[in-house]
C-alpha positions as CSV (number, residue, x, y, z in Angstrom):
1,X,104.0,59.2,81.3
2,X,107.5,59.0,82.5
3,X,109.2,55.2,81.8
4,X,109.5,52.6,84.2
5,X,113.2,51.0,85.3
6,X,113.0,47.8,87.7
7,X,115.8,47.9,90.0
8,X,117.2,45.1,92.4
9,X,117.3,46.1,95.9
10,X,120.4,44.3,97.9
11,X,119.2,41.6,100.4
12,X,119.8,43.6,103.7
13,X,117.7,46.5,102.4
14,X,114.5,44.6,101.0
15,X,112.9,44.7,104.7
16,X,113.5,48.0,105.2
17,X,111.7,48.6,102.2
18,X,108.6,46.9,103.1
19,X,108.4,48.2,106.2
20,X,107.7,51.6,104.4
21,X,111.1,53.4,104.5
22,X,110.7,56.2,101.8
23,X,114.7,57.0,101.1
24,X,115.8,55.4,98.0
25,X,119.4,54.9,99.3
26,X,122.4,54.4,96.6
27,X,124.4,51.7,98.8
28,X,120.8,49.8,98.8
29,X,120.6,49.4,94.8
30,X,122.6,46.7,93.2
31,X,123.0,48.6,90.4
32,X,122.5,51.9,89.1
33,X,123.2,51.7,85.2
34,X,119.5,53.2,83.2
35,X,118.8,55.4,86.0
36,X,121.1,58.6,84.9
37,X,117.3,60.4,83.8
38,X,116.0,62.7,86.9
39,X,112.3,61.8,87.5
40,X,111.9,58.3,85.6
41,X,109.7,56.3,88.0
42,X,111.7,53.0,89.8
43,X,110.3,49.6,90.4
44,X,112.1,48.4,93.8
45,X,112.5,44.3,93.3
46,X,114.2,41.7,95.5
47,X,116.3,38.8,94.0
48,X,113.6,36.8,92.9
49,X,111.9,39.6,90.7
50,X,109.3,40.5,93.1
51,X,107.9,43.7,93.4
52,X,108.3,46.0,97.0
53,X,107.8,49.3,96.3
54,X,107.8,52.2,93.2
55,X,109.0,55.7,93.0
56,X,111.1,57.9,91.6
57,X,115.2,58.9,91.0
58,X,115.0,62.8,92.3
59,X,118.9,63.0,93.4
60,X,119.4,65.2,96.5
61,X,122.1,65.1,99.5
62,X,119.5,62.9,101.4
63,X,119.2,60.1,98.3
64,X,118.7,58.5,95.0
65,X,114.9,59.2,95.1
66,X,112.0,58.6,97.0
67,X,109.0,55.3,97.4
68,X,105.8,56.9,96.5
69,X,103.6,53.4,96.8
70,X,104.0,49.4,97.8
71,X,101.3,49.0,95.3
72,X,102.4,47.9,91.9
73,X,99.6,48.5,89.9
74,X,99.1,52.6,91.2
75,X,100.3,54.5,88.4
76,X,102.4,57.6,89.4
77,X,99.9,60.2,87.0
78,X,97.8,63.6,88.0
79,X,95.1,61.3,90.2
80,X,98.3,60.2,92.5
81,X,99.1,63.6,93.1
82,X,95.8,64.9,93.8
83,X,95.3,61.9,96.2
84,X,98.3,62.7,98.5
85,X,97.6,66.5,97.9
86,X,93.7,66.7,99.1
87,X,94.6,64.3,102.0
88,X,97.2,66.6,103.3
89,X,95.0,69.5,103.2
90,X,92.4,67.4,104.9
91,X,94.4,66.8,108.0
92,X,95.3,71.0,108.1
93,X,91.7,72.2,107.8
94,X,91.7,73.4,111.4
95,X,94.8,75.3,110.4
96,X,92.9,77.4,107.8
97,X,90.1,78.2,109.7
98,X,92.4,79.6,112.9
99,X,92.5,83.5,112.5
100,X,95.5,84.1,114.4
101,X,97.6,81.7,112.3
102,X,98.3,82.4,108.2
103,X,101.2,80.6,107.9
104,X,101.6,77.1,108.3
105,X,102.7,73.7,106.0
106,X,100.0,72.1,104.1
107,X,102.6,69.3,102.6
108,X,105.7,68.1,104.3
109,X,107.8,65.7,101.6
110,X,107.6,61.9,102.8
111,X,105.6,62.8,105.8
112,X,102.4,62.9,103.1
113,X,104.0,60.4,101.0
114,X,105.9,62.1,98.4
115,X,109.7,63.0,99.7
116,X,111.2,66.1,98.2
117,X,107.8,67.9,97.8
118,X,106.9,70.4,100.2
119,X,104.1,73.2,100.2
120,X,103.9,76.0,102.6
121,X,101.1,78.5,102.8
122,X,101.5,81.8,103.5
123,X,97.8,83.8,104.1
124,X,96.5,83.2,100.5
125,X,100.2,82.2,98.9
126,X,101.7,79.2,98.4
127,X,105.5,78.4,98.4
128,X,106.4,75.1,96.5
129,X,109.7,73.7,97.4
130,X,111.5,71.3,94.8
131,X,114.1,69.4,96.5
132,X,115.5,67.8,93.2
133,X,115.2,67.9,89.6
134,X,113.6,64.1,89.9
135,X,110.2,65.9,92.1
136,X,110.5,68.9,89.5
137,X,109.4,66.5,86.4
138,X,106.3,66.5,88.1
139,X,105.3,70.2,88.3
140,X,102.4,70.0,85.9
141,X,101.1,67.5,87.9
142,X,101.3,69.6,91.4
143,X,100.0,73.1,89.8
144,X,97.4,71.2,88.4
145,X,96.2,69.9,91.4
146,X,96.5,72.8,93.5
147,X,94.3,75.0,90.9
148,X,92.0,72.3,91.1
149,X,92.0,71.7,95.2
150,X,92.3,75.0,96.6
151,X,91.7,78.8,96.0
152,X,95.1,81.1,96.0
153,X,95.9,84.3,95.1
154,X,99.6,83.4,93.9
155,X,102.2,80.1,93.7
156,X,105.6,80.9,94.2
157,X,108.7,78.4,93.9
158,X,111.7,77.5,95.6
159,X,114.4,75.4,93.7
160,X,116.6,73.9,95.8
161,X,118.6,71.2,93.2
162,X,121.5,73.0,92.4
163,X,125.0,70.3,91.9
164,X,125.4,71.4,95.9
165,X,121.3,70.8,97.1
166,X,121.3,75.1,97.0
167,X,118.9,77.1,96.2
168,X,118.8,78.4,92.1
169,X,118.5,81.9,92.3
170,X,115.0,82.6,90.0
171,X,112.0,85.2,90.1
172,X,110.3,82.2,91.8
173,X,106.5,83.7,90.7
174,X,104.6,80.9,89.2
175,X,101.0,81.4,88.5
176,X,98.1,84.0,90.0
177,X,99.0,87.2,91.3
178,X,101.9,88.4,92.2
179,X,102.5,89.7,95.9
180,X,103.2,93.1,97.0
181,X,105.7,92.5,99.3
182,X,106.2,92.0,102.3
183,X,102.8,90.5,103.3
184,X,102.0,90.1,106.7
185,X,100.8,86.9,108.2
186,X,100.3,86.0,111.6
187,X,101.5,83.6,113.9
188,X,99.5,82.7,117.2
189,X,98.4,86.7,116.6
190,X,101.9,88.1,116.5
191,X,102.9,89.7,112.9
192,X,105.6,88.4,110.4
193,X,107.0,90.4,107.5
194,X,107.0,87.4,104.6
195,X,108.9,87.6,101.1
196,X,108.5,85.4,98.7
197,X,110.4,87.0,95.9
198,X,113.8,87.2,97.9
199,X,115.6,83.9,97.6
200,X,115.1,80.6,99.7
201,X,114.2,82.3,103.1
202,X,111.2,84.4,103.5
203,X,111.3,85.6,106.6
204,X,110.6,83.1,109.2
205,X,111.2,79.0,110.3
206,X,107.7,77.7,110.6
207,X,108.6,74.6,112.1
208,X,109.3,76.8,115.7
209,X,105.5,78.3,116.3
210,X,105.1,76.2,119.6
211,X,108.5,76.9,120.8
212,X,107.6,80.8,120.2
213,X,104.5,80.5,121.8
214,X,105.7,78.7,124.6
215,X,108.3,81.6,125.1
216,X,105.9,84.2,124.8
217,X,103.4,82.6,127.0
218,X,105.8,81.4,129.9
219,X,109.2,82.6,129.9
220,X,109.7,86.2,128.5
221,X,107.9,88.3,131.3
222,X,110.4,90.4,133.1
223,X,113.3,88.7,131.5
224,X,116.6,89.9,129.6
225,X,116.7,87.5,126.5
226,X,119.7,87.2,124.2
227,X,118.7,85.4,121.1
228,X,121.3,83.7,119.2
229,X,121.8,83.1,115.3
230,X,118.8,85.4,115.7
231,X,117.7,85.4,111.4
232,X,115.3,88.1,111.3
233,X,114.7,87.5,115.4
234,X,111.1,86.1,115.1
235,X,112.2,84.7,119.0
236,X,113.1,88.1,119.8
237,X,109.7,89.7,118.5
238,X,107.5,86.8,120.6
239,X,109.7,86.9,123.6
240,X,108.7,91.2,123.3
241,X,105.5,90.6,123.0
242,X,105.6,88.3,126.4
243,X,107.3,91.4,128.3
244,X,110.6,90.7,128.0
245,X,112.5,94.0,130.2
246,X,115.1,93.4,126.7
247,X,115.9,91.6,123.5
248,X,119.5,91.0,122.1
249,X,119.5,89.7,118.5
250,X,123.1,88.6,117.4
251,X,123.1,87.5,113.8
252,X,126.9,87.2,111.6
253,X,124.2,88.4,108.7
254,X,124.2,91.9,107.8
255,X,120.4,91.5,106.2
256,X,119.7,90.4,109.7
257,X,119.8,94.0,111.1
258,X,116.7,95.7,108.8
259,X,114.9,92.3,109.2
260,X,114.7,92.3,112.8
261,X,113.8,95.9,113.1
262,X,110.8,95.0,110.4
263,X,109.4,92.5,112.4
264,X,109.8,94.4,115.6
265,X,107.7,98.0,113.7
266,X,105.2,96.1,112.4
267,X,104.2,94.1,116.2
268,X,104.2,98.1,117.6
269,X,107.6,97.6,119.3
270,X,110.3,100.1,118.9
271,X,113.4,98.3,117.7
272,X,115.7,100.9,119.5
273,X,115.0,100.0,122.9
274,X,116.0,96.2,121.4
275,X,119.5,95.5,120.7
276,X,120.0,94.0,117.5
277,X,124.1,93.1,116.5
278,X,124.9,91.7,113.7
279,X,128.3,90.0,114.5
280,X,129.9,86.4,114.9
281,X,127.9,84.5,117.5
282,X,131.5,82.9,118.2
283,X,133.3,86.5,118.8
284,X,130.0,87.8,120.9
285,X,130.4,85.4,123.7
286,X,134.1,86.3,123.8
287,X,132.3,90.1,124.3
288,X,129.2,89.1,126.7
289,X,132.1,87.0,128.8
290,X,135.0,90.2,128.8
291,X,132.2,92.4,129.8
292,X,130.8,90.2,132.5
293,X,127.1,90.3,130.4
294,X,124.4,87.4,131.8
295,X,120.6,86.8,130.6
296,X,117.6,85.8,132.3
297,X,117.5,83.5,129.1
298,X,119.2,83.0,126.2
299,X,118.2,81.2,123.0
300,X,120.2,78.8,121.0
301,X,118.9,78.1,117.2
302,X,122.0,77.3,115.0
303,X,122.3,76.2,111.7
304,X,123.2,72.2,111.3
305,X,126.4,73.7,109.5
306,X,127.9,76.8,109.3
307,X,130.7,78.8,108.3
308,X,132.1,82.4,108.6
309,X,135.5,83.9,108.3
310,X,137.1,82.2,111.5
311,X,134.8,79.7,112.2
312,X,133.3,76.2,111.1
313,X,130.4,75.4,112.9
314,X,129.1,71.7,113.3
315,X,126.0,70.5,115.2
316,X,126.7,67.3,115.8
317,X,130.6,68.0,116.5
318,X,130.4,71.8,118.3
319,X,127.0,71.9,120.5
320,X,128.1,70.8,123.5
321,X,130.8,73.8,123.4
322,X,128.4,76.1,122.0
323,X,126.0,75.1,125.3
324,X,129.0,75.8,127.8
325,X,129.4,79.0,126.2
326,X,125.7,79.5,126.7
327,X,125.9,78.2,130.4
328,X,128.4,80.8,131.5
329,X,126.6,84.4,130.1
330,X,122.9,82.3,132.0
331,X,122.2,83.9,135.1
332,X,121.4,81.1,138.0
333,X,118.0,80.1,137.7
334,X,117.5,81.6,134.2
335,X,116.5,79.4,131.1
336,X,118.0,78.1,128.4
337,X,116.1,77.1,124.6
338,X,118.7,74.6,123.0
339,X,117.6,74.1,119.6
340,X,118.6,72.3,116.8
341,X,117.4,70.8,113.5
342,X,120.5,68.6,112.6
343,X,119.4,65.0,111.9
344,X,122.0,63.2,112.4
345,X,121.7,62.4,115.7
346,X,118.3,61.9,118.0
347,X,117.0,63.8,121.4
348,X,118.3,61.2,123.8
349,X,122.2,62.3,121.9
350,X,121.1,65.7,122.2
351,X,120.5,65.7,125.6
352,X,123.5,63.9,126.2
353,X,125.0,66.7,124.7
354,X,123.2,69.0,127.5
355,X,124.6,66.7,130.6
356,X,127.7,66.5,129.0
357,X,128.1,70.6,128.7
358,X,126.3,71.2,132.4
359,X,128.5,68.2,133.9
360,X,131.8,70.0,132.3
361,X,130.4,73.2,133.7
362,X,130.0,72.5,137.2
363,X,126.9,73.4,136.5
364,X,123.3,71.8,137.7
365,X,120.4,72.0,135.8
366,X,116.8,70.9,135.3
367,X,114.9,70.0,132.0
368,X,112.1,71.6,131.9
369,X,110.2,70.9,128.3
370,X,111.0,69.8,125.0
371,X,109.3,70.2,121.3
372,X,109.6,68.5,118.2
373,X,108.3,69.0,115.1
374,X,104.8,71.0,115.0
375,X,101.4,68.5,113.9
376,X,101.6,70.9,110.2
377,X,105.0,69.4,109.7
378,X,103.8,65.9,109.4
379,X,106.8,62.8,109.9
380,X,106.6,59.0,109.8
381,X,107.6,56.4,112.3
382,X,109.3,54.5,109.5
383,X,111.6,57.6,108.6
384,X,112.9,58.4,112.3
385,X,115.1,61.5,110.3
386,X,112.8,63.3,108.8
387,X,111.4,64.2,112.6
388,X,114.4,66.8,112.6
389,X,113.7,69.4,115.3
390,X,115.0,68.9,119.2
391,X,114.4,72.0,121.3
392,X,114.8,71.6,125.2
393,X,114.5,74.6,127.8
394,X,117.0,73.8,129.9
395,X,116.9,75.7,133.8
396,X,120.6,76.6,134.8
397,X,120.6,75.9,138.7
398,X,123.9,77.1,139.9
């Protein structure tokens, strides 16, 4: 069993730490000598001794470590993981009886009570993702569990606790059978390409299904759509399969190219009647805008951060200009899907993000729905941040 360190929490912080916040912030510890050892299991106490909370010192660029319980006495063993585990999958049984979607989460970090965990399932195959060498002491624990909750026919890994919070390059195969790559799974019935075995990606962002959906269902028919920071272009495939007239995929990745063509063969779409470019988002508006190009809808998905050759690219610094650059290649009365996943800032910033870029426009617009987070990707009210994803289709009135 891993050792116990009590630690005095710093006056301001003890509420926050009753009130169920799961972060195990630095500034909030009044001291950090005894807890240089990844994984050993923390006692949270206020000035008078007293017990709040326990978990665990997993360093990552979020932390110190996450609360796993308020109750002293639980002990942080195999039976503690199988609790949080088999509740999780409780809540996603729906998801695994629904034909038409294979991929989904079945554990999502603090959202099922243990932060830096998180589980993906992928038809038959599950994806664990280590978010610091802390969580990864407790690997025997979680295969353990999952041979004892579920039925698979392989576990892969994801290591993402290199000094800069990277991914660590590795085969990733853990236990069962290894999969012939790529395997399909479905999403609301469309077809994704998935591989496991080919670094922290695998081929699609999970936490966008509704926003897919809703652009299949409602927007794509009859409409030219650009899609933006495109990855592999799963937008681009669901806004085809809604009858999009065209697709443009602009991606600075070269991967991005064969990936998007992938996903367009196996949905029965030709990829050369798409447009896929791989080329600086940045230096394609300067194109669309020099050749006087405008879309019925174009789609916004950037990274929080990002950074090419002439370029820095900050969410929470940049959208606004990245919008107006958006708003002028939009034709009047076409849509816009503003997306982001920064957490640094909420959806009433973002949208003052949107006014801000319309208003400097001269542009009017309408809001016409926004998504967050999918039910899979389970949050907490007590950890506002870890409810990450703000997407708004936006109208662009004239």
């Amino acid at each position: 069993m891993n050792r116990e360190v009590s630690v005095q929490v710093k006056a301001k912080y003890v509420n926050q730490y009753k009130k169920g916040y799961p972060l195990i912030i630095k500034d909030s510890l009044a001291n950090i000598s005894g807890l240089d050892n990844e994984g050993i299991i923390i006692k949270l106490v206020d000035e008078r001794k007293q017990f709040i909370a326990k978990g665990y010192v997993g360093r990552q660029n979020k932390g110190y470590g996450w609360v796993l319980t308020q109750k002293e006495k639980e002990e942080i063993n195999e039976s503690f993981f199988e609790k949080k585990l088999s509740a999780a999958f409780k809540k996603r049984e729906h998801f695994f009886e629904d034909s038409e979607t294979t991929a989904f989460r079945v554990f999502n970090g603090e959202g099922d009570g243990i932060g830096g965990l998180i589980i993906d399932y992928y038809d038959g195959y599950y994806v664990i993702n280590w978010y610091s060498k802390g969580i990864y002491h407790f690997k025997t624990f979680v295969l353990q569990v999952l041979e004892k909750l579920v039925e698979f026919k392989g576990v892969y890994e994801k290591k993402r606790f290199d000094t800069k919070g990277q991914y660590i390059e590795d085969d990733d195969f853990v236990m069962g059978e290894r999969g012939n790559f790529p395997i399909l799974v479905k999403e609301n019935g469309v077809n994704f390409a998935i591989y496991l075995n080919e670094g922290a990606m695998v081929g699609v962002f999970l936490d966008q299904r509704e926003v897919r959906k809703t652009i299949r269902d409602q927007y794509a028919k009859n409409r030219t759509v650009l899609n933006l920071f495109s990855y592999t272009g799963a937008f681009s495939v669901f806004a085809a399969v809604g009858g999009a007239s065209k697709t443009t995929s602009v991606d600075v990745a070269n991967r991005s190219k064969a990936k998007t063509t992938e996903q367009f063969t196996i949905n029965g779409i030709d990829a050369e009647k798409q447009d896929i470019i791989v080329e600086d988002v940045f230096h394609y508006f300067k194109y669309a805008v020099r050749k006087g190009l405008q879309f019925d809808m174009v789609i916004l998905d950037p990274p929080s951060f990002a950074k090419s050759k002439k370029h820095t690219f900050s969410a929470a610094k940049d959208y606004k200009n990245l919008l107006k650059d958006a708003i002028s290649i939009t034709e009047d009365k076409g849509i816009i899907v503003a997306s982001t996943n920064c957490s640094t800032f909420d959806m009433r910033k973002f949208k003052g993000f949107i006014d801000a870029a319309f208003k400097e426009s001269g542009v009017k617009y309408k809001l016409r729905e926004e998504f967050s987070l999918p039910e899979d990707f389970r949050t907490i009210p007590e950890f506002k941040e870890g409810n990450y994803l703000k997407v708004v289709f936006i109208e662009k009135l004239g």
